[in-house]
C-alpha positions in Angstrom: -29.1 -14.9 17.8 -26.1 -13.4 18.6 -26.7 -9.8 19.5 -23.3 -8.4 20.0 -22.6 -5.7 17.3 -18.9 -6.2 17.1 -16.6 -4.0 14.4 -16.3 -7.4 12.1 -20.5 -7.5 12.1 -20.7 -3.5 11.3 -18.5 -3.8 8.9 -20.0 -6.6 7.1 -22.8 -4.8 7.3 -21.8 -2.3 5.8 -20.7 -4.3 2.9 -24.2 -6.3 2.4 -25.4 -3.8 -0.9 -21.7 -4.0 -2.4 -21.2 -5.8 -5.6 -18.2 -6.9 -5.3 -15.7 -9.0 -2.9 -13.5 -6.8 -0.4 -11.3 -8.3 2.0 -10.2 -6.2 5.5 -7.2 -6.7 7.6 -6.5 -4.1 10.6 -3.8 -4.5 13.6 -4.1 -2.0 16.2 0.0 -2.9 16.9 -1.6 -3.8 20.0 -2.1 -7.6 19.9 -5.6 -7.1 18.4 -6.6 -7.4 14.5 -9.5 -7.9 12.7 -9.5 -10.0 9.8 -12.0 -10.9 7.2 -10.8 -12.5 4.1 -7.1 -12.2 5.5 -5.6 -14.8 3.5 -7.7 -14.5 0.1 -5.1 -14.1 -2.8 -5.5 -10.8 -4.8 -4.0 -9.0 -7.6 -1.6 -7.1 -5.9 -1.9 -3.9 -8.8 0.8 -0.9 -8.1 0.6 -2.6 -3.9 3.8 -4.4 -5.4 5.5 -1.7 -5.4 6.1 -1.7 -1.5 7.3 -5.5 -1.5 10.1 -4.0 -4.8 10.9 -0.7 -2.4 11.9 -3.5 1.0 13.6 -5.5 -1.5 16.2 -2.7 -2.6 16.5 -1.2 1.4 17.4 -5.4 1.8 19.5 -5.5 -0.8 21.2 -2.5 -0.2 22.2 -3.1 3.7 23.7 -5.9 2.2 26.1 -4.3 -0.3 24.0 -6.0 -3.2 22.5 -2.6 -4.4 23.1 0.9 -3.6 21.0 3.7 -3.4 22.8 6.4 -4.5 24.3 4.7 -8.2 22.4 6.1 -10.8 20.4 4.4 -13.3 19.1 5.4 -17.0 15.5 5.3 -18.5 16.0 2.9 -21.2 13.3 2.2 -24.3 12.7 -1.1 -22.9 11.3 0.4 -19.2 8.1 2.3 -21.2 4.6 1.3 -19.9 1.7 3.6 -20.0 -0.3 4.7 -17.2 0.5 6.5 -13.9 3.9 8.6 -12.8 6.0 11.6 -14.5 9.2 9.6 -15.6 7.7 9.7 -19.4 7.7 13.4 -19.1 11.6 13.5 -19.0 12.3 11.1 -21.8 14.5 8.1 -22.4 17.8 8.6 -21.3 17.1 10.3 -18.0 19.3 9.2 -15.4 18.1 9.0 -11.4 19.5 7.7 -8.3 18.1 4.5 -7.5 16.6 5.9 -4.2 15.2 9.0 -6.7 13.6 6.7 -8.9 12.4 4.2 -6.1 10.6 7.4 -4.7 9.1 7.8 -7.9 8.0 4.4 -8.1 5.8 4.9 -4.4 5.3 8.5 -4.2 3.1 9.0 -7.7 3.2 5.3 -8.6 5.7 5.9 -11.5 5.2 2.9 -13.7 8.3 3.7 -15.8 10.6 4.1 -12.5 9.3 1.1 -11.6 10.4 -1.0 -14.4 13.7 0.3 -13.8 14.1 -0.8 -10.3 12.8 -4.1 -11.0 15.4 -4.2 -14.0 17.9 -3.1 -11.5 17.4 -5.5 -9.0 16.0 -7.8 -11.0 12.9 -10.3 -11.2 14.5 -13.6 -9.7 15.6 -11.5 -6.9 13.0 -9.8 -5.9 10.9 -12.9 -5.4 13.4 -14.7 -3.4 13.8 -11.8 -1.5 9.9 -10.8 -1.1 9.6 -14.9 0.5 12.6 -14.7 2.8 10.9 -11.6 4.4 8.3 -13.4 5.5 5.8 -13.0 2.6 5.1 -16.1 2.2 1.8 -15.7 -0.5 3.3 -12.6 -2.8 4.8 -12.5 -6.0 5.9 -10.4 -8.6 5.1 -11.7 -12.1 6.8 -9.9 -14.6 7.7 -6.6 -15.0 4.9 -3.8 -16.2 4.0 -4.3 -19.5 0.0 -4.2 -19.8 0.3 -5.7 -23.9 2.1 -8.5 -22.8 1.0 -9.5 -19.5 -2.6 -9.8 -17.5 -1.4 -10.2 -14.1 1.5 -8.0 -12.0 1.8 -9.4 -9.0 -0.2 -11.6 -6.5 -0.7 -11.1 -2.4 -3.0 -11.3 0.5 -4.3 -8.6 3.1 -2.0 -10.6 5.6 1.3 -10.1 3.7 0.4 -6.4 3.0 -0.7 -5.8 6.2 2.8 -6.9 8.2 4.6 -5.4 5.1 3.1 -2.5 6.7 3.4 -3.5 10.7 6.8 -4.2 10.6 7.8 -0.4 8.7 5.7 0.6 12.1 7.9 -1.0 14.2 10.7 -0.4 12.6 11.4 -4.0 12.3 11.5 -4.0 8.4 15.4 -4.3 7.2 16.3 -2.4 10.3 14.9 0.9 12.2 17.2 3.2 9.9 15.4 1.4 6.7 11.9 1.4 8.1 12.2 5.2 9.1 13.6 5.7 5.2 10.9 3.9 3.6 8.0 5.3 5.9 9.1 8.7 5.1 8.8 8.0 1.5 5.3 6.0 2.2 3.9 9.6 3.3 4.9 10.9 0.4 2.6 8.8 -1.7 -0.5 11.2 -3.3 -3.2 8.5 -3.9 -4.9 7.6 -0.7 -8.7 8.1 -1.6 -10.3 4.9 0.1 -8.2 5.4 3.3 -9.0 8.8 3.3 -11.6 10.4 2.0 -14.4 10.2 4.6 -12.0 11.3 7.8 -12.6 14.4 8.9 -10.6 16.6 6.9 -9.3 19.6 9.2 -7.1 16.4 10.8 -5.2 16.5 7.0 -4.9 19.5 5.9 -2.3 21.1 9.1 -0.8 23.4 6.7 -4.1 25.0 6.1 -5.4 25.1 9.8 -1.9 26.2 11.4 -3.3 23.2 13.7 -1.0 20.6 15.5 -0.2 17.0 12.4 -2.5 14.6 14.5 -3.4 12.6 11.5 -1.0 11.5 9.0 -0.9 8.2 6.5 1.9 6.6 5.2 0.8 3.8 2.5 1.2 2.5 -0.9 -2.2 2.0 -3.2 -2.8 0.1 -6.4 -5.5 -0.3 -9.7 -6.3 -2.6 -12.3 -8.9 -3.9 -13.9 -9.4 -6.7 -12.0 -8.7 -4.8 -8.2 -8.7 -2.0 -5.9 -6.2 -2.1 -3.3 -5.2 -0.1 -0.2 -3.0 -0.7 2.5 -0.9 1.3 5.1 -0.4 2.8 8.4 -2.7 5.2 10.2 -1.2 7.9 12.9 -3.9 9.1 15.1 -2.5 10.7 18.8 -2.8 7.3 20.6 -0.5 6.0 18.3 -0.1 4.0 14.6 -2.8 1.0 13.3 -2.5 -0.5 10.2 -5.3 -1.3 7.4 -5.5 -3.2 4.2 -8.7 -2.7 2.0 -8.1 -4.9 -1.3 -11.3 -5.4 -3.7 -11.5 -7.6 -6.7 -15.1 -9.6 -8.5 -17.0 -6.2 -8.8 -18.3 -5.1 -12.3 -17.3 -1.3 -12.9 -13.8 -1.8 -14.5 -13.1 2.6 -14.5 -11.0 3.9 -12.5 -12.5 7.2 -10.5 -12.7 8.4 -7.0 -16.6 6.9 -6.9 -16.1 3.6 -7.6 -17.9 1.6 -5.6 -15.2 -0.1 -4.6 -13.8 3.3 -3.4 -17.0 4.6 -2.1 -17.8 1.7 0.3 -13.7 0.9 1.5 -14.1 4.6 2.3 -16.6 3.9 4.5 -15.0 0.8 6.1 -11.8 3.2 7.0 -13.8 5.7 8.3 -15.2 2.7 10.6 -12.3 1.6 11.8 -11.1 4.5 12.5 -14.0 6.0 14.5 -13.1 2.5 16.5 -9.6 3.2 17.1 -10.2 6.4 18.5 -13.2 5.8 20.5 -10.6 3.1 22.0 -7.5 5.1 22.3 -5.9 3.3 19.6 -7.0 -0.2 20.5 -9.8 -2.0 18.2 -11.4 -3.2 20.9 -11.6 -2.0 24.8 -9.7 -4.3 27.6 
């Protein structure tokens, strides 16, 4: 029997009493990853949203979109569910960038739909393939009475989405700085965060030095819970996806099990990275 208690066999452990299927894919940015379920297809949820914000930074270095034109809130962009856009009624006008914020920041489901009407549906999948992803795909736009599927991906393509903002590789360093900066922005980080210490997130409060910060882009539905994004410790940025799908509790609240245990798995990993000065494994 194999007796070495490597970060793959911990966290499997970890995951023996949870009902439900989650798949992990880290890179320390270092040459090293783990990977467990890398290339299982999920339902991407709100995670889509990332692929749709590289798409218009591509689109706009190439003249094809811009992100200071403005664009209006029109009937046919409505969808319940998450962001603020429904708050300032149709007719609203934003700059792209504004409402591509929206769209990552608080998951706006409404600003969404216009930036996929904006760049539209064709495009964005051709676009999301020649970046390199070769197993996502955005569906159709948000409309939860017409359609039971969003989008589709895998922990791999999230997970370089993700790498290459990191290493300022994604459109170009002035794009990847742009959309990292919005990335931060983004409120709902639960199962990345929520078992870290947190005097490393709350700076403000302490009056201590920002050592931890997360940039990343989370997503919900029924059928999944997905995370995904980067991690700044002091030794320097890793990346994790966490995406979940096949468990039984369909509500959406901070202890899901699905939440509870990907928790758990970050808090893991990053115990690992640290313990390793940001490697996940020693030389």
């Amino acid at each position: 029997m194999d007796q070495n208690m490597t970060l793959e066999k911990r966290i499997a452990a970890e995951l023996y009493s949870y009902q439900g299927k989650m798949s992990v894919f880290v890179d320390d940015l270092q040459g090293r990853t783990v990977e467990m379920g890398a290339d299982e297809e999920f339902e991407t949820a709100s995670t889509i949203k990332a692929y749709i914000l590289a798409v218009l930074y591509l689109q706009a270095s190439r003249g094809k979109a811009s992100l200071t034109e403005e664009i209006e809130y029109q009937p046919e962009h409505f969808v319940d569910g998450s962001g603020m856009l429904r708050a300032l009624g149709v007719g609203a006008k934003l700059k792209v960038k504004d409402t591509a914020t929206m769209m990552i920041i608080c998951s706006d489901n409404i600003a969404t739909n216009m930036v996929i009407d904006y760049l539209g549906l064709d495009t964005i999948n051709a676009c999301i393939k020649e970046l390199g992803f070769a197993h996502t795909v955005l569906h159709n736009p948000l409309h939860f009475d017409r359609y039971e599927k969003l989008g589709t991906t895998t922990p791999r393509d999230y997970a370089s989405l993700f790498a290459q903002v990191a290493k300022g590789t994604l459109v170009s360093a002035e794009a990847s700085a742009e959309m990292l900066a919005i990335f931060r922005q983004q409120h709902y980080n639960t199962m990345l965060t929520h078992d870290f210490p947190q005097f490393y997130l709350d700076c403000e409060e302490t009056g201590e030095p920002e050592l931890i910060w997360v940039a990343s882009k989370s997503g919900s539905m029924n059928a999944c819970r997905n995370d995904g994004g980067i991690i700044h410790t002091p030794y320097g940025e890793y990346v994790i996806v966490l995406m979940n799908k096949d468990f039984h509790d369909i509500i959406e609240y901070d202890g899901h099990p699905a939440m509870v245990y990907g928790a758990r798995v970050s808090r893991m990993i990053f115990d690992q990275i640290l313990a390793c000065e940001g490697k996940l494994y020693r030389n």
